[in-house]
PyMOL commands that place a pseudoatom at each C-alpha (Angstrom):
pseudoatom trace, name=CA, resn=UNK, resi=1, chain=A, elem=C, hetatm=0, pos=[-57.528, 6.089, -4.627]
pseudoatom trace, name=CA, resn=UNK, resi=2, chain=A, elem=C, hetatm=0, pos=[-54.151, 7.046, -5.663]
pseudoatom trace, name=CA, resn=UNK, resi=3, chain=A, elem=C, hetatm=0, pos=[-51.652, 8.927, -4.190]
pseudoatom trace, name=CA, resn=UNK, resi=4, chain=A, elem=C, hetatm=0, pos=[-51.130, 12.565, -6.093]
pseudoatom trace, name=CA, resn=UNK, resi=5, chain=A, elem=C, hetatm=0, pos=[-47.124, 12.749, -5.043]
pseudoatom trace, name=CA, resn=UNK, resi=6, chain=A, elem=C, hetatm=0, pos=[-46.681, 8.559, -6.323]
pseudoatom trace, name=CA, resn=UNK, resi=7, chain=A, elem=C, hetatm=0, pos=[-44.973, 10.466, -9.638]
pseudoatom trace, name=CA, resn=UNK, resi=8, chain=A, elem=C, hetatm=0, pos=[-42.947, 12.742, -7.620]
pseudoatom trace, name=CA, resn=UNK, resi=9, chain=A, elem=C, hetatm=0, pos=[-40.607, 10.504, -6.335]
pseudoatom trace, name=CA, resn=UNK, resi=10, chain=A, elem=C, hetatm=0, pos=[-39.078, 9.951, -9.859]
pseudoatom trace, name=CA, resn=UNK, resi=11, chain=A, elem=C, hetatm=0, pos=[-37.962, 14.090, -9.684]
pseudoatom trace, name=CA, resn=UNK, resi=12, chain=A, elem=C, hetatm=0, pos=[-34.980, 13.939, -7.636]
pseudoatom trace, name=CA, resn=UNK, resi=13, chain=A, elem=C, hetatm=0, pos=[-33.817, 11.103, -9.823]
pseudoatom trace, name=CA, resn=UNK, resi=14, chain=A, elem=C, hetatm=0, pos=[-34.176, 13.361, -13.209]
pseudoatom trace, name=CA, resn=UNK, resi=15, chain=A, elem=C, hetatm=0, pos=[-32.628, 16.106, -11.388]
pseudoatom trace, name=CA, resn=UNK, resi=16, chain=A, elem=C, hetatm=0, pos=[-29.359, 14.112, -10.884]
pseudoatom trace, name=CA, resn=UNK, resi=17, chain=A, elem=C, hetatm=0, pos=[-29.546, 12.840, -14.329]
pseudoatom trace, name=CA, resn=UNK, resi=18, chain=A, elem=C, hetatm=0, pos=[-29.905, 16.342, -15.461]
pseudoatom trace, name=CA, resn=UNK, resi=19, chain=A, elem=C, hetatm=0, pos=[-27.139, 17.742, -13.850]
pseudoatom trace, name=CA, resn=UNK, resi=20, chain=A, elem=C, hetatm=0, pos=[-25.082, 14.637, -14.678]
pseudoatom trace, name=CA, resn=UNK, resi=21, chain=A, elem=C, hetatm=0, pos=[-25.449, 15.138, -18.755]
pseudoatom trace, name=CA, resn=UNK, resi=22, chain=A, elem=C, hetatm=0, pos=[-25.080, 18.679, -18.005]
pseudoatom trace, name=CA, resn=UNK, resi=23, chain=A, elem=C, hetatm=0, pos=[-21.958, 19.169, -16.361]
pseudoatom trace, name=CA, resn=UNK, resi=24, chain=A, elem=C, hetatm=0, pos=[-20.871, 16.678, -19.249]
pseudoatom trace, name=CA, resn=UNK, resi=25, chain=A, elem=C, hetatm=0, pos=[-19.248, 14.102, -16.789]
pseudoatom trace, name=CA, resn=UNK, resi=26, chain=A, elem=C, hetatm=0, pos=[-17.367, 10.962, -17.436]
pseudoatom trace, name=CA, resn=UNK, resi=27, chain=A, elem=C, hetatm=0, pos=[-15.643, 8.520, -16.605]
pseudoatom trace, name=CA, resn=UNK, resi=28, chain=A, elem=C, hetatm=0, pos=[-11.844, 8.509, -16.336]
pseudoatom trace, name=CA, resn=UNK, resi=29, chain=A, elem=C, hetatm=0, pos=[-9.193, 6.696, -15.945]
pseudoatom trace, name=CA, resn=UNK, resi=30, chain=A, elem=C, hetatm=0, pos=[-7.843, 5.511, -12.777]
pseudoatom trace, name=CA, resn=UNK, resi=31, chain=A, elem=C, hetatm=0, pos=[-4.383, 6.453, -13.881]
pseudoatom trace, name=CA, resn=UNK, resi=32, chain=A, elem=C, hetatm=0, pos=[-4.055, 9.695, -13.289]
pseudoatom trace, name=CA, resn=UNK, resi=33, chain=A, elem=C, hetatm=0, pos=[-5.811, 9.827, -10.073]
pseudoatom trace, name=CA, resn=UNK, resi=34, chain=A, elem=C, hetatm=0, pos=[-3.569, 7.824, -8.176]
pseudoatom trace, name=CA, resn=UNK, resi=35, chain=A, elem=C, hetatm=0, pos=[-0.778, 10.153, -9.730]
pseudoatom trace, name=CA, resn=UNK, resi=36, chain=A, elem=C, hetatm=0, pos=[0.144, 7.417, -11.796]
pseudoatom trace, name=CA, resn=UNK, resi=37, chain=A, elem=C, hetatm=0, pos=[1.897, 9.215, -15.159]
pseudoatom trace, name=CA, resn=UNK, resi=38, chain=A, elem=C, hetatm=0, pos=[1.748, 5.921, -17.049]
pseudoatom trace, name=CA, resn=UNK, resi=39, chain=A, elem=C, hetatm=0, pos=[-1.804, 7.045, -18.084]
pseudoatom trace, name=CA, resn=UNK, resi=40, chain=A, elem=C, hetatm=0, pos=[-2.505, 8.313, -21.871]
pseudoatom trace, name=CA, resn=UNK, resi=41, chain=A, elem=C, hetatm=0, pos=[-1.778, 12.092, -22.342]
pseudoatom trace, name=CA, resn=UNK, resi=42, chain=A, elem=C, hetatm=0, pos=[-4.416, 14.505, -21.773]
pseudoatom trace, name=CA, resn=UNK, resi=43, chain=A, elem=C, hetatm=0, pos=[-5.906, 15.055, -25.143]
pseudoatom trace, name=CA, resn=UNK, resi=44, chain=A, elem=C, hetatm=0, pos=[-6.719, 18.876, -26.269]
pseudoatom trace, name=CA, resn=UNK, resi=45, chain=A, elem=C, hetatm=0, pos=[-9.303, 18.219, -28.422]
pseudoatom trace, name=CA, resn=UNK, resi=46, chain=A, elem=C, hetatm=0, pos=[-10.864, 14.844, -27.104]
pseudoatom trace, name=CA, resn=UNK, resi=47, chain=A, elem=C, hetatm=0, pos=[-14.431, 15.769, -26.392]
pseudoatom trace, name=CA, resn=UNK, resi=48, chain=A, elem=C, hetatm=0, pos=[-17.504, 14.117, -28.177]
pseudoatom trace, name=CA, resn=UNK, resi=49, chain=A, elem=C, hetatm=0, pos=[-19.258, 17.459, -28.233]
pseudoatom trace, name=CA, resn=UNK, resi=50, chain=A, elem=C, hetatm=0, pos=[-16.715, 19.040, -29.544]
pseudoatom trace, name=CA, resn=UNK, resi=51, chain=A, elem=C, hetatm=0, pos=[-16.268, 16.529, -32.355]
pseudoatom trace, name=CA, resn=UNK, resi=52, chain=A, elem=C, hetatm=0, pos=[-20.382, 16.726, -33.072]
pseudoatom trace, name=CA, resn=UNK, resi=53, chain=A, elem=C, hetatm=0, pos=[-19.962, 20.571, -33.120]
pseudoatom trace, name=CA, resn=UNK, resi=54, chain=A, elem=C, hetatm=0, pos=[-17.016, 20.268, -35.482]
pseudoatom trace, name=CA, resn=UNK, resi=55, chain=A, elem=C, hetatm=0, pos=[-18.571, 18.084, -38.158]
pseudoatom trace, name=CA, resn=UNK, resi=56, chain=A, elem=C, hetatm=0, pos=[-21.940, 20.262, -37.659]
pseudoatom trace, name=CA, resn=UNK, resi=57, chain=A, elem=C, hetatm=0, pos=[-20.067, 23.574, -38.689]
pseudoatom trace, name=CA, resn=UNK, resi=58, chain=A, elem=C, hetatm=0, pos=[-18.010, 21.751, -41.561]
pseudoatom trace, name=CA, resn=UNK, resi=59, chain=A, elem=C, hetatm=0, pos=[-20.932, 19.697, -42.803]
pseudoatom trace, name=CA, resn=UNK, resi=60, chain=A, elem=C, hetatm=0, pos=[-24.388, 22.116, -41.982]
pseudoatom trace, name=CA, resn=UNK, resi=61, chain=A, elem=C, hetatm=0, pos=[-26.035, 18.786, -41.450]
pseudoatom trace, name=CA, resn=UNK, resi=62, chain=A, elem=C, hetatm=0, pos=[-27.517, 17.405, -38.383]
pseudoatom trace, name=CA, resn=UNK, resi=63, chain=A, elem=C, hetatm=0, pos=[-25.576, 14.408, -36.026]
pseudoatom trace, name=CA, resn=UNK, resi=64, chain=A, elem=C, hetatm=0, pos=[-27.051, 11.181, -36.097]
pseudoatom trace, name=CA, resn=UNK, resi=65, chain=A, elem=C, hetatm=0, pos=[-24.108, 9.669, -34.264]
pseudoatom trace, name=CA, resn=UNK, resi=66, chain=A, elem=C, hetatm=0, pos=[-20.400, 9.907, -32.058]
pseudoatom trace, name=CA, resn=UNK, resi=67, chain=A, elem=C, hetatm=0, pos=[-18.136, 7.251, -31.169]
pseudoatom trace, name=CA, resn=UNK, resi=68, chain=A, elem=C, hetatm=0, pos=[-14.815, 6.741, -30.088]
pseudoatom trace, name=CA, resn=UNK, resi=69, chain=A, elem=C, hetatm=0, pos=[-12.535, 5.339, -33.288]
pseudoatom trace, name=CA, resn=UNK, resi=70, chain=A, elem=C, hetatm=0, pos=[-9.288, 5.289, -34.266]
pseudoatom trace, name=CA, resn=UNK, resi=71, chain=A, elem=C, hetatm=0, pos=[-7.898, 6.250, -37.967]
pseudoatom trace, name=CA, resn=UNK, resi=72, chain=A, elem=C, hetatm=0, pos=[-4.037, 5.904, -39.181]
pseudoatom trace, name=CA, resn=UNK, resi=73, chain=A, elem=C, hetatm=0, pos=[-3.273, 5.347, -35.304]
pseudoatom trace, name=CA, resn=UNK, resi=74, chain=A, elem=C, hetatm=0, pos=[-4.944, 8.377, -34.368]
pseudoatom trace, name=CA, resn=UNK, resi=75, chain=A, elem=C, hetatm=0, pos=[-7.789, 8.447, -31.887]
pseudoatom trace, name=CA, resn=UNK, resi=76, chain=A, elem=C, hetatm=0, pos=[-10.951, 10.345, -32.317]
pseudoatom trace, name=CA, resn=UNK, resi=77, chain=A, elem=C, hetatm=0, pos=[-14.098, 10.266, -32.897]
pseudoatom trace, name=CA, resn=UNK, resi=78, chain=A, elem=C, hetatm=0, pos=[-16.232, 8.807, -36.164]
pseudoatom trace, name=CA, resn=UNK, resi=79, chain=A, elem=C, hetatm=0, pos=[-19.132, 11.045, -36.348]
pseudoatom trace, name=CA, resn=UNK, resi=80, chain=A, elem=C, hetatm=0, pos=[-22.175, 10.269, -38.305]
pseudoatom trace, name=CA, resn=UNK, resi=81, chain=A, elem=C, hetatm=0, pos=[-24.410, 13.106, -40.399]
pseudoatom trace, name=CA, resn=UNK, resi=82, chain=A, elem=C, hetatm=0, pos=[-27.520, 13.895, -41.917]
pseudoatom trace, name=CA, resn=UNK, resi=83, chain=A, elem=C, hetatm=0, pos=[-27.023, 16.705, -44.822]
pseudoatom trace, name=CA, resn=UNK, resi=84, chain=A, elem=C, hetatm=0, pos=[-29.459, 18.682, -45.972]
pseudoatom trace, name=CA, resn=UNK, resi=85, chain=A, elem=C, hetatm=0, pos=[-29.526, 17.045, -49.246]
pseudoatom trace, name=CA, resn=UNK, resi=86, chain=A, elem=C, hetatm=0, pos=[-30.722, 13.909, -47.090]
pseudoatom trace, name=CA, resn=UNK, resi=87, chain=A, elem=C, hetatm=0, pos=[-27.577, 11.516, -47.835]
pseudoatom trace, name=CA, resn=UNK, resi=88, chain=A, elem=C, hetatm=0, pos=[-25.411, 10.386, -44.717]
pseudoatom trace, name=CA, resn=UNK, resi=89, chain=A, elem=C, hetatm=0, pos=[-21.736, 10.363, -44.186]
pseudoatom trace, name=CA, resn=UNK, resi=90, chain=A, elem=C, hetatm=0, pos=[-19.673, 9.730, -41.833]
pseudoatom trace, name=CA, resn=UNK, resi=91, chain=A, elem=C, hetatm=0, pos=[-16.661, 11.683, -40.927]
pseudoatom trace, name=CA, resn=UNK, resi=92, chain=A, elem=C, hetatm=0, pos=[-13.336, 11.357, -38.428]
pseudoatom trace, name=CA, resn=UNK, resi=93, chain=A, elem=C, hetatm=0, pos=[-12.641, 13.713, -36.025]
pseudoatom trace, name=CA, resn=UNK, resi=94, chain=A, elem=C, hetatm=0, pos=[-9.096, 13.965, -35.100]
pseudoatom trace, name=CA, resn=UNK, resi=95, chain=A, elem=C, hetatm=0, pos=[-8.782, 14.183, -30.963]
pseudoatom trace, name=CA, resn=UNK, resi=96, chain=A, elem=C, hetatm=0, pos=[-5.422, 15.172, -31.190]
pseudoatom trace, name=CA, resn=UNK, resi=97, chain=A, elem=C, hetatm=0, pos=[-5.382, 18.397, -34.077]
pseudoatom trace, name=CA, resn=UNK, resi=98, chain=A, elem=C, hetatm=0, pos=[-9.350, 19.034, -34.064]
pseudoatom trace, name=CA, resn=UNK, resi=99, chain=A, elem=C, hetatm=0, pos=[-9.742, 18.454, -37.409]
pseudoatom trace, name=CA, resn=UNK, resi=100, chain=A, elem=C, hetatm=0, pos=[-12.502, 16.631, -39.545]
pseudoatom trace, name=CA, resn=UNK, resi=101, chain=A, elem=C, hetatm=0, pos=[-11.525, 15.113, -42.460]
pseudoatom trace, name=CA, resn=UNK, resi=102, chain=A, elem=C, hetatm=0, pos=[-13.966, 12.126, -45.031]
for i in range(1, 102): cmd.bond("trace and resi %d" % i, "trace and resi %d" % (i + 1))
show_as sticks, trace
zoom trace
């Protein structure tokens, strides 16, 4: 016969994951936590949400796709969309201004 609470112990596990992706948490760098200012600059704009939302609003399509990239020695993020009219493109968002340009 099996146990009716076997599945249950998978819950707290999900819960944590949960919270995890929901408090958006990452990992950082070590630099600045050791108070070492050698570390990269805070960036104003350096979120992958941000940069899906961005290219959402600009494009009215739906993300497929976010990664970290770098254009003309600016880091950002290279964000992938579906239009509407089915086609996909991908666009780079600039971590630095905000701004999503082909």
């Amino acid at each position: 016969m099996s146990d009716p609470l076997q599945p249950l112990w998978r819950l707290p596990l999900l819960v944590l994951a949960g919270a995890l992706i929901a408090s958006g948490a990452q990992a950082q760098s070590g630099y600045r936590q050791r108070g070492d200012e050698r570390g990269p600059p805070p960036r104003q704009f350096a979120d992958p949400d941000r940069a899906a939302n961005a290219a959402r609003r600009a494009t009215g399509g739906r993300v497929l796709g976010v990664q970290g990239s770098e254009r003309d020695g600016q880091p950002g993020y290279r964000v992938r969309i579906l239009q509407p009219d089915g086609r996909v493109r991908s666009l780079h968002y600039d971590a630095d201004s905000g701004a999503v340009r082909d």
